[in-house]
N, C-alpha and C positions, 0 to 999 in steps of 0.2 A: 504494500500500500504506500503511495506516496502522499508523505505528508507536511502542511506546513504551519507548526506549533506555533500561539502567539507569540507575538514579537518578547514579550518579557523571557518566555522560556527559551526563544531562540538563542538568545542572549548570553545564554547561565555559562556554557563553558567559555565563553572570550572573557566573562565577569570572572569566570573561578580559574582563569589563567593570570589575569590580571594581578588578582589578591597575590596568588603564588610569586607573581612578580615582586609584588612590595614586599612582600613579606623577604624574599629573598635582597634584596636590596636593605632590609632593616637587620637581615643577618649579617651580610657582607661588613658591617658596621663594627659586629660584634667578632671581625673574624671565622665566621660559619661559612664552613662551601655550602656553596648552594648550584643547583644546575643548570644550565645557561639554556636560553629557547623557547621555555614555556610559553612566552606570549607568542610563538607563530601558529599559523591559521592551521588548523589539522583533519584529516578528511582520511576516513576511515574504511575499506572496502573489503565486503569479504570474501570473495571467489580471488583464485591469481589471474582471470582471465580480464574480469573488470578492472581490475587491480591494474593489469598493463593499461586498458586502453584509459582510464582516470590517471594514469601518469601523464600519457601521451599529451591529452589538455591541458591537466594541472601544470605541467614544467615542473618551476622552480616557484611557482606562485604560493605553494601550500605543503606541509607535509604531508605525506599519503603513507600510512601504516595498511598493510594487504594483510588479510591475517588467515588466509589458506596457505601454505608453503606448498613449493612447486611439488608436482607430480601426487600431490595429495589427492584425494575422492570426496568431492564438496559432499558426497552423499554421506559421505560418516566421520569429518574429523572434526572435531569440538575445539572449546575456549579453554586458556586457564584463565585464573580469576584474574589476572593482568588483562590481561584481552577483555577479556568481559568490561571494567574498567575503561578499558582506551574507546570505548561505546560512546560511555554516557561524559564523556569530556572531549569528544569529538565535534568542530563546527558544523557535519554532515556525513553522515553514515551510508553508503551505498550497496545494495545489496541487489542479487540476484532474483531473490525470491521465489515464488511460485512453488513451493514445498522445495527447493534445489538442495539447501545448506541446510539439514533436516534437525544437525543441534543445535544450531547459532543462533535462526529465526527468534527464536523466546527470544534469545539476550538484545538482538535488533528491534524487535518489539517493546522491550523493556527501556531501550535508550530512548524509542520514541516517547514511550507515554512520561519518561522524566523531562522531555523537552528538546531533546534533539533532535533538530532535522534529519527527515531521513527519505530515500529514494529509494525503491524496490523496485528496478528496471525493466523486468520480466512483463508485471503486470502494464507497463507503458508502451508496448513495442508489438502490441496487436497480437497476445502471445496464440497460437494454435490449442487444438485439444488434440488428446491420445486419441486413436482412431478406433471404433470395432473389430476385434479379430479378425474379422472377415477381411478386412482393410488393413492386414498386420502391425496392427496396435496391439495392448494389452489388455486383456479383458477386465480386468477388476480397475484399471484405471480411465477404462474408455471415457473419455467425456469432459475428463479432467486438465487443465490448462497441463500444455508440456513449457518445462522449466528451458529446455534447451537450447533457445532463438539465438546464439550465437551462431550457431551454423550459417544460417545465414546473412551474409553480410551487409546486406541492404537494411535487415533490423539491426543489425551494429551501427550502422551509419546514424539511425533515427535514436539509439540508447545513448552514442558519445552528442548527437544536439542536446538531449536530455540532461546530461551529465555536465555539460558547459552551462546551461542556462541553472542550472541547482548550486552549482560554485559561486558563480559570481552572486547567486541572487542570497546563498545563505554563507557564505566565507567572507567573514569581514579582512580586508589586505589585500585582497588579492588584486592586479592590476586586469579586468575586465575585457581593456584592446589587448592584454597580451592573452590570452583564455581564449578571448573566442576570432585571435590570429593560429593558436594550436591547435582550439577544430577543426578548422576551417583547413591545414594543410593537414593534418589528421582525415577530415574527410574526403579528401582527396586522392590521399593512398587508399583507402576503403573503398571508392571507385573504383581505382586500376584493379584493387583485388576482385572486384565483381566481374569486371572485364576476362582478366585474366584467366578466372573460374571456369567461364563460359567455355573461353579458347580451347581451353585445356578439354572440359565436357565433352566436345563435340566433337571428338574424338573416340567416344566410345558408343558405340553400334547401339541402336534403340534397343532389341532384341535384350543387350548386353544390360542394360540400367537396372537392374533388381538389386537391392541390397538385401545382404545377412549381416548382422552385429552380436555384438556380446549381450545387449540390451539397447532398450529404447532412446536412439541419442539424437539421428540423425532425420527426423521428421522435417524440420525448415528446410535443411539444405535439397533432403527429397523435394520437397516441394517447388523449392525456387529455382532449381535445376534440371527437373524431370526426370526423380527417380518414383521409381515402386519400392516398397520395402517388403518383402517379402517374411520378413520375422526377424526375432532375435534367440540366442542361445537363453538367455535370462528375459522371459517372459515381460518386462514390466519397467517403466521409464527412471528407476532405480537399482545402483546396484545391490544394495540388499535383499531383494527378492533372491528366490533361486526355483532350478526349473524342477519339474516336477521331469520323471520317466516319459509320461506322457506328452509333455510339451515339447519333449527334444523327438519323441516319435512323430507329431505332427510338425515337425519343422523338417525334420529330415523330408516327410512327403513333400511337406511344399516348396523344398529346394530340390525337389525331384524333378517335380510339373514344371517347375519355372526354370530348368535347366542352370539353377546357378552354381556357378563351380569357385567361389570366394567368399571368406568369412571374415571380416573385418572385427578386429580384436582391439580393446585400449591395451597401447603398448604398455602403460603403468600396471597391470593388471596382470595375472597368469591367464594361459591360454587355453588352459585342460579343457574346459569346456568345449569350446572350440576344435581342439583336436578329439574329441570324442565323434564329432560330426564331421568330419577326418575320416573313421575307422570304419562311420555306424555309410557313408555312403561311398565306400569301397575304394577310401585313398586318390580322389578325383578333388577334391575340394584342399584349395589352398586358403594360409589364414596368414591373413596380413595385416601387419601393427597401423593403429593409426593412435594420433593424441585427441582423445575427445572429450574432455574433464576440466583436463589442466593441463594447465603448461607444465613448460621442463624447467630447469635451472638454466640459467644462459650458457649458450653452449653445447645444451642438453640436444638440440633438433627442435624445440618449440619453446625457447624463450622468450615471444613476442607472441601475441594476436596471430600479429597480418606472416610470422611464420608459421605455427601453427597450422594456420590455414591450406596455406603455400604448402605445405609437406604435406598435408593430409589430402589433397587435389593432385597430387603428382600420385602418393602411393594408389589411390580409387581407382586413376585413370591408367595406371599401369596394370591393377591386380584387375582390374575390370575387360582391357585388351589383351591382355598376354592369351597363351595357348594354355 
């Protein structure tokens, strides 16, 4: 939910960095260290993926604490009580939303209702719903908004205007022409990635477009690309689910029917799963890593966004044509 607390509570963490100010300044008097910073603007994020593209705008205008660490699984890694903390003394807390970060939400909820602004991106960016099995969705989530909309890049374009216009409008300091100069060339490379996307696609045979995944990730980018998803190994747009005998029997049929010979795996992830559907359709099906969560550590193959992306459209369009 995106929200905008009165202005008095808006307020409370520039006021309660302030105090810390003085207060530190009436140490330094007395000899007491004190930590130097507190009064700059702070903005808080918590996927690594928002995290990249809130720095991309932010610059150098604000600090940005990301509090997913790379290669993590927004579906299951939680706060310590510092983090939890760095919430509710934050000038704007941005978040994913949509059930994504399934232990955090409370504590983002919790910063909101003490008064800190806060954006939950997901719900802003026209999210999709899980589709009916029939439709290789999940059944027990059919209907339900999918958290995923980064895949597609065009709702990235429309979460970093979102994300510029919440800075300037709740981050006291920040310089405004410089914020929304980093959009602005920020959305610009978010184009060429759209473009670039496309090129690459169309290269892969209509017949060829069906996807298999480990789980429900890639629904946007099916969509804005023109794929089919044929199923996933883990039934359900979470990785905490797990499949049942039966769900990997009816996935195997329907990567039967649909001739698909590739099983897209998060590289963070093990693949057993995946290579069971390997075994169970008689060593024809290759499983090929992609980053669809989170990023890497820089360096890692997805320590940015718009690489990220870039890697995981090279490996589809390869594991999609090959023999």
């Amino acid at each position: 939910m995106t929200t905008t607390p009165p202005k008095r509570a808006v307020l409370r963490p520039r006021l309660r960095r302030l105090l810390l100010t003085l207060v530190a300044f009436t140490l330094a008097g007395t000899g007491t260290a004190c930590a130097p910073g507190d009064d700059r603007p702070r903005v808080v994020v918590t996927t690594n993926i928002l995290g990249d593209i809130t720095r991309e705008i932010v610059g150098g205008e604000a600090d940005v604490t990301v509090l997913m660490k790379p290669n993590a699984d927004p579906h299951s890694f939680g706060l310590s009580a510092v983090q939890a903390a760095e919430l509710e003394r934050a000038d704007l807390v941005i978040a994913n939303g949509l059930g994504l970060e399934e232990n955090v939400l409370r504590h983002v909820e919790a910063a909101r209702e003490s008064g800190t602004a806060t954006l939950e991106v997901g719900r802003a960016v026209d999210p999709l719903v899980f589709r009916a099995p029939a439709d290789g969705g999940p059944e027990a989530e059919a209907g339900q908004p999918d958290p995923h909309f980064w895949t597609d890049p065009d709702r990235v374009r429309t979460a970093a205007r979102l994300i510029a216009d919440r800075v300037v409008e709740h981050v006291d300091g920040v310089d405004e022409k410089a914020v929304r100069a980093h959009a602005d060339r920020y959305d610009g490379r978010l184009a060429d990635l759209t473009t670039w996307m496309e090129r690459s696609f169309d290269r892969i045979p209509e017949q060829r477009r069906a996807l298999v995944t480990n789980h429900h990730v890639f629904g946007y980018l099916a969509e804005r690309f023109g794929f089919r998803t044929v199923g996933a190994v883990v039934p359900s747009g979470t990785t905490l689910a797990s499949p049942s005998s039966s769900d990997l029997r009816s996935l195997t049929g329907a990567m039967r029917e649909a001739g698909v010979r590739t099983v897209f795996a998060d590289s963070s992830r093990p693949t057993r799963l995946a290579e069971v559907l390997r075994t169970e359709l008689g060593g024809r099906v290759r499983v090929v890593a992609l980053y669809s969560e989170s990023l890497t550590e820089r360096g890692g193959g997805a320590g940015t966004y718009l690489q990220m992306m870039r890697a995981n459209t090279t490996a589809m369009t390869d594991g999609l044509t090959g023999d």
